[in-house]
C-alpha positions in Angstrom: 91.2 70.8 97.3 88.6 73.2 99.1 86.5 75.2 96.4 84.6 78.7 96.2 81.6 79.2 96.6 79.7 81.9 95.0 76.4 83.0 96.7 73.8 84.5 94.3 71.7 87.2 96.1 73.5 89.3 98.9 70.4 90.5 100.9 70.1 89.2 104.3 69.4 85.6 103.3 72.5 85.8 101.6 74.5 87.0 104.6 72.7 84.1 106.7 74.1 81.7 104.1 77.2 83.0 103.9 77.8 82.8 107.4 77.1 79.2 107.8 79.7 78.2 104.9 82.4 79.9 106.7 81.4 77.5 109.6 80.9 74.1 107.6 83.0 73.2 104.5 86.0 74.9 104.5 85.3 76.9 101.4 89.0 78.3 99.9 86.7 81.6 99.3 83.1 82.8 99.9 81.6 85.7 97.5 78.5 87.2 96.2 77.4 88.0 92.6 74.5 91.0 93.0 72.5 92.8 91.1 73.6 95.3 93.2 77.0 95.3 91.9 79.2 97.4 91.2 77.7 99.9 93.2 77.5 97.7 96.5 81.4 95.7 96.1 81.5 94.0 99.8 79.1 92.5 102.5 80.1 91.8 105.8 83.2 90.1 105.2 82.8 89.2 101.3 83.1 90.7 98.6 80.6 91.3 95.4 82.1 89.6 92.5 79.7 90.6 89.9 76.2 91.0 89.0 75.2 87.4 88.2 74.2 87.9 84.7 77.1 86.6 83.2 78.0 83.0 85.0 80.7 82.3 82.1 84.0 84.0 83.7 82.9 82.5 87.1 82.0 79.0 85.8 85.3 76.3 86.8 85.7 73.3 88.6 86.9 74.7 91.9 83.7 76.9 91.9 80.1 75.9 93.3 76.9 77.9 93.8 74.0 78.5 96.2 71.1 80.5 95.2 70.3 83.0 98.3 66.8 84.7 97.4 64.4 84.6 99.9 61.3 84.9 97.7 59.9 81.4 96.9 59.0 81.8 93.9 62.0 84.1 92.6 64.1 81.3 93.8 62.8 78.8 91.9 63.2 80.1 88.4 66.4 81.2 89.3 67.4 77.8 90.5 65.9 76.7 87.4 67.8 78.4 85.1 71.3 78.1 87.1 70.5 74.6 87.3 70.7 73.8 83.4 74.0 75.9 83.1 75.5 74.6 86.1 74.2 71.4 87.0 74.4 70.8 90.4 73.7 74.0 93.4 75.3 73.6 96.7 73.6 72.2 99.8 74.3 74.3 103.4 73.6 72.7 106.7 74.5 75.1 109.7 77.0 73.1 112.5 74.6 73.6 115.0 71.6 71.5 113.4 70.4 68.4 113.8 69.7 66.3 110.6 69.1 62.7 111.3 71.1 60.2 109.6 67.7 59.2 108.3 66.6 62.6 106.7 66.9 63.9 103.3 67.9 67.3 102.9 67.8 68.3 98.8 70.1 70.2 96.8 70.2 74.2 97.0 68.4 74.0 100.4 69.7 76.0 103.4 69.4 74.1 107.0 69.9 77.5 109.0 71.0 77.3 112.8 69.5 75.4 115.6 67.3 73.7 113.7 66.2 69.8 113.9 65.2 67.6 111.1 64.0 64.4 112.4 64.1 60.9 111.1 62.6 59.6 108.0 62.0 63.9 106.7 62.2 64.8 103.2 62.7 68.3 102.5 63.2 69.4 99.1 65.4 71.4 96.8 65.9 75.2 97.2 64.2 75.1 100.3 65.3 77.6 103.8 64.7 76.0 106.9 65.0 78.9 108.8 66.5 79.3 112.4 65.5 76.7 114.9 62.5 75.7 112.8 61.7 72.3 113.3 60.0 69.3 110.8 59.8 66.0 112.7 59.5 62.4 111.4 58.1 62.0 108.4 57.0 65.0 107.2 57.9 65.4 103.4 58.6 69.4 102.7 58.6 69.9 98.9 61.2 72.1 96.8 61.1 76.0 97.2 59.3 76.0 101.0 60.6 78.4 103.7 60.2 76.9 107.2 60.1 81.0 108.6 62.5 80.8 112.3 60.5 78.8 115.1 58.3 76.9 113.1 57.2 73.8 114.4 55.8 71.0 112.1 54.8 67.7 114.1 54.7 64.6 112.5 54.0 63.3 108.8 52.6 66.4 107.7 53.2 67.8 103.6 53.7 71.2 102.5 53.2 71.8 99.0 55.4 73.5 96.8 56.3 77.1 97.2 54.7 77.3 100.4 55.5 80.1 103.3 55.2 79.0 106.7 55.4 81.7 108.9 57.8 82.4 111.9 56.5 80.6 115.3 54.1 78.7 113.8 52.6 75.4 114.5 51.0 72.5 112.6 49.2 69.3 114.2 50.5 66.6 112.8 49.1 64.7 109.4 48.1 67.9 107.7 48.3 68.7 104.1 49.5 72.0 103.3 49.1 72.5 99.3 51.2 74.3 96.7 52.1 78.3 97.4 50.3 78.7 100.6 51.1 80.7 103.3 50.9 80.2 107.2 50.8 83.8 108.9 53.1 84.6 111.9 52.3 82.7 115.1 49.3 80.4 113.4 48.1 77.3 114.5 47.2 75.0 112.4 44.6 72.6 112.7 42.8 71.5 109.2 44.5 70.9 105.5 45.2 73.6 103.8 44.3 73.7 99.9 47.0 75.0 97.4 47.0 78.8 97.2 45.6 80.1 100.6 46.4 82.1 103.2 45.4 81.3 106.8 46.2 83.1 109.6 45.6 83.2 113.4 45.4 80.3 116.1 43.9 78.6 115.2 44.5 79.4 111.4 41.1 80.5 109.3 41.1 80.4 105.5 41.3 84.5 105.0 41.7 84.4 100.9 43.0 82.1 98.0 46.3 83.5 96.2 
């Protein structure tokens, strides 16, 4: 038996994740719980269920959950907190990707469209992998990253937790990215980043720690 799913968050993230469960797992229905609710009741196709606050009337065996905030660090503790009511988060991998046998994709992480995970890649839980990004072999992606669309991570390079990596940009391979950094738009980057920074340009300089 196919089961709901219930997205928490209906911004655009939300819409994106939505959209690629209608295409995958043949889910016997697809809502949203909002803060936005009840004044905002349907997006796109789906309707708003409730405000998320209370889990308890949505909470059965036929229902699963993904957490659709974009903010890292927003996502986390909500993942966090669902996570000890709920147990296990949904996992959504768009058609059009390719994940090789030999990845690891982790729980409450959205593998958007067009995008390539290549062998021996870890990425982590509550992670967005954002349109046509791609992480090739054996890069290890820790929980709560966002790969922004058309990123491009060459080989065996880490991101730290919480880390933004920004849309179009590149990383040589081997680098360390540490915890909560972010990689502006369009960067290039050449050297390790410590945990906290922010780095912009191409290639990347160090413009302030977080």
């Amino acid at each position: 038996m196919t089961k709901r799913l219930l997205i928490i968050g209906a911004g655009g993230h939300g819409k994106v994740a939505a959209d690629c469960a209608k295409l995958t797992k043949g889910y016997s229905e697809i809502g949203f719980l909002d803060t936005g609710y009840p004044a905002v009741k349907q997006v796109g196709d789906w309707q708003v269920l409730g405000d998320g606050e209370d889990l308890s009337h949505f909470v059965d065996p036929d229902t699963c959950f993904f957490v659709a905030v974009g903010d890292n660090h927003e996502r986390a503790k909500l993942m966090a907190r669902l996570q000890i009511a709920l147990g296990k988060l949904e996992t959504l991998i768009h058609p059009s990707a390719v994940v090789s046998h030999y990845a690891e994709v982790g729980e409450g992480t959205l593998v958007c469209a067009n995008v390539t995970i290549n062998i021996a890649a870890k990425i982590g839980r509550g992670c967005i992998i954002n349109t046509a990004a791609s992480v090739d072999h054996d890069c290890q992606i820790e929980d709560y990253v966002h790969l922004a669309p058309g990123a491009r991570l060459a080989g065996k390079i880490r991101v730290g937790e919480g880390t933004f990596v920004g849309i179009g940009s590149t990383i040589i391979p081997g680098l360390v990215l540490g915890k909560e950094c972010i990689l502006g738009a369009g960067s290039t980057l050449l050297k390790d980043l410590p945990d906290h920074s922010v780095a912009v340009g191409t290639p990347a300089k160090l413009i302030r720690q977080r």
